[in-house]
N, C-alpha and C positions, 0 to 999 in steps of 0.2 A: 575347412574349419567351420564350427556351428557353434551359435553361442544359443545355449538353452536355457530353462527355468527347470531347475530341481528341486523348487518348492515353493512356489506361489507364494505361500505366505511370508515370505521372508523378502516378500518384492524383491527390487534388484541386488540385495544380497544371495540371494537365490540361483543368481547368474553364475551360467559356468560355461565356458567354452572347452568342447572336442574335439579331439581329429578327428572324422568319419572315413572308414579310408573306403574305396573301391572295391563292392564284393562282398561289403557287410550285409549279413540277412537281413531283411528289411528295408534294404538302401535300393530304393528305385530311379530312375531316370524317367521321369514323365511326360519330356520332350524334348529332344535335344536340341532344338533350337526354337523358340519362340518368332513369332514373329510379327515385326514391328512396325511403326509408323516410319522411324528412323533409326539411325546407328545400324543398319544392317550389319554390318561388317563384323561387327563384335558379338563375338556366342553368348547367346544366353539362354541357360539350361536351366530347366525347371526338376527338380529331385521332390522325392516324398521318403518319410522316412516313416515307418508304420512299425511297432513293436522293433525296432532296432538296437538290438544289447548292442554297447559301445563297452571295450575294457577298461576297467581302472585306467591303465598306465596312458591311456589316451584321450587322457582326461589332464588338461594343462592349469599348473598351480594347485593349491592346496584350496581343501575345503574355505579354509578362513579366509581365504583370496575372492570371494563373493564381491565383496563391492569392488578393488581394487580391478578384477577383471570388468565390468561394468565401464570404472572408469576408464580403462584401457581400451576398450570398445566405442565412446564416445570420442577418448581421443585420437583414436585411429581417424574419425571422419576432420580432425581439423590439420591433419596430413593430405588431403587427400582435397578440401574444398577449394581452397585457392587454385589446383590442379586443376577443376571442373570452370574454373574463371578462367584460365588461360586456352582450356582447348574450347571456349562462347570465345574467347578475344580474336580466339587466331583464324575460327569458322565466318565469324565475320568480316576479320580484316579482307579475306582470300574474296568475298564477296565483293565487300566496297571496292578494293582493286580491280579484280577484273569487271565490274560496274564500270567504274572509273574510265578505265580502257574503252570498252565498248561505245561509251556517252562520248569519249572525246573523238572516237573517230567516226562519229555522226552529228558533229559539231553545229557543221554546217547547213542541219534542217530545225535547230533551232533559233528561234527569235535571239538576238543577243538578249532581250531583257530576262527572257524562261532561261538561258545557260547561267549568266551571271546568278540566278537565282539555286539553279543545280548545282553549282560551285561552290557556292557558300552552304549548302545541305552536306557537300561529300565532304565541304574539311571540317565541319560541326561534329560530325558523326567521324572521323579521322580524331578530331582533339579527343573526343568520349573514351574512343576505343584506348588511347593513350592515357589517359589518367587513367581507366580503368586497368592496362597493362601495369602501372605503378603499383596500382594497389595491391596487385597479385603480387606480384614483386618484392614488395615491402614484406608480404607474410613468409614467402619462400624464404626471404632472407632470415628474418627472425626466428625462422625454424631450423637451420643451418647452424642460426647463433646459440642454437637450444634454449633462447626465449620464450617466454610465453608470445600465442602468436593467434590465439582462438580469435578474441574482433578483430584483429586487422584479415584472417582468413573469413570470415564469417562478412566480412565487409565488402570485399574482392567478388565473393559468392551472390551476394544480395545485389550488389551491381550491376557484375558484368553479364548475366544470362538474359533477363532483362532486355539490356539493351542490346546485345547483341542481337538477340532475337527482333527488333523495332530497324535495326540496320537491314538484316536480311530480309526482311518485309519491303521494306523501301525500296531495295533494290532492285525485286522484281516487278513493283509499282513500275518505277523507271523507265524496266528495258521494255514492258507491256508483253507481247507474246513471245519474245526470245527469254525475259524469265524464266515463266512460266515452263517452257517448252526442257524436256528432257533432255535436247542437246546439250545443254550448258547444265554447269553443277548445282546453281542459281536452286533452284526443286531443291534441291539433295540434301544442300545447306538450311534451308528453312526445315526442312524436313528433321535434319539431324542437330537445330539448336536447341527444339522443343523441350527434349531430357533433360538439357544442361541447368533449368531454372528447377526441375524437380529431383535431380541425382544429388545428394548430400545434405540433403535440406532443401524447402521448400525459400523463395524470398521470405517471407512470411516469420519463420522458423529465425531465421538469420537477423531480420530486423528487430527481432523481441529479443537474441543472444546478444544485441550490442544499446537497446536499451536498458537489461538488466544492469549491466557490466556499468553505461553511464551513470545507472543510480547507484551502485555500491561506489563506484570511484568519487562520486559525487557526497556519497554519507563518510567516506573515511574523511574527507576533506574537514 
């Protein structure tokens, strides 16, 4: 599915989404797998479409459906952001546990005073990870309930990538070359939190979608 511009001038009423299917003249494959810093695992395929007739019938909604598909295409990503908060939650939690494990069964080559201090790091960054689990939570739930659910998703989003990414840092600080080292998933994870703060919106993007929202709730008031 491709959401196009079929007339510029009519900005996002212009918007129109297709089916492209497999085989269309013009429909290229320009690489079938990209390749990345992280997320290996997941295809990511680059297409070009060049002089590509699409048919009428493959053409979804009516003409007058321009902005309504627009908005249906922004809505799509606040389905999908809290998603991108839980799979930062859960790439971090996997770190600070098995961290966790490793720190405690080298216990005994730290000073008590440096452990006490690492203790209180892993359940700091353990409480984060858990309000931030909530927050996602909260939006999945609200969407279920067919709620409006856009800041509390947009808040989950701006969150949890962030810090998760700040956890999996630390961790490899921690272990020093068993991080670092390929053996352990420790790489892979830092590797693969990077996208989670730029897939669905940037922080940035998220943090101006829940100041706007405090200034209108704030003018209805």
């Amino acid at each position: 599915m491709v959401f196009a511009t079929v007339d510029p001038a009519q900005a996002n009423r212009g918007i129109r989404a297709f089916v492209v299917e497999k085989g269309t003249p013009g429909f290229e494959i320009v690489k079938e797998n990209e390749s990345k810093l992280g997320m290996r695992a997941m295809l990511t395929t680059a297409f070009a479409l060049d002089d590509a007739m699409i048919p009428l019938e493959n053409c979804l909604g009516q003409p007058e459906d321009g902005p309504a598909t627009f908005r249906t295409a922004l809505a799509t990503l606040n389905t999908t952001r809290h998603q991108v908060a839980s799979m930062a939650i859960g790439i971090a939690q996997a770190s600070l546990d098995d961290a966790r494990e490793l720190l405690d069964a080298r216990r005994s080559g730290f000073a008590s005073l440096r452990w006490s201090r690492i203790e209180v790091e892993l359940d700091s960054f353990d409480a984060q990870l858990h309000r931030a689990r909530l927050l996602a939570r909260r939006a999945a739930w609200l969407l279920d309930q067919g709620r409006p659910h856009a800041v509390e998703a947009s808040a989950a989003k701006a969150l949890a990538p962030p810090l998760a990414e700040r956890v999996c840092a630390r961790m490899i600080a921690l272990l020093g070359s068993d991080g670092y080292s390929d053996e352990f998933l420790f790489e892979k994870r830092y590797r693969d939190i990077k996208i989670m703060d730029i897939w669905e919106g940037t922080g940035q993007i998220h943090r101006g979608i829940i100041g706007q929202r405090m200034i209108k709730e704030a003018a209805a008031r």
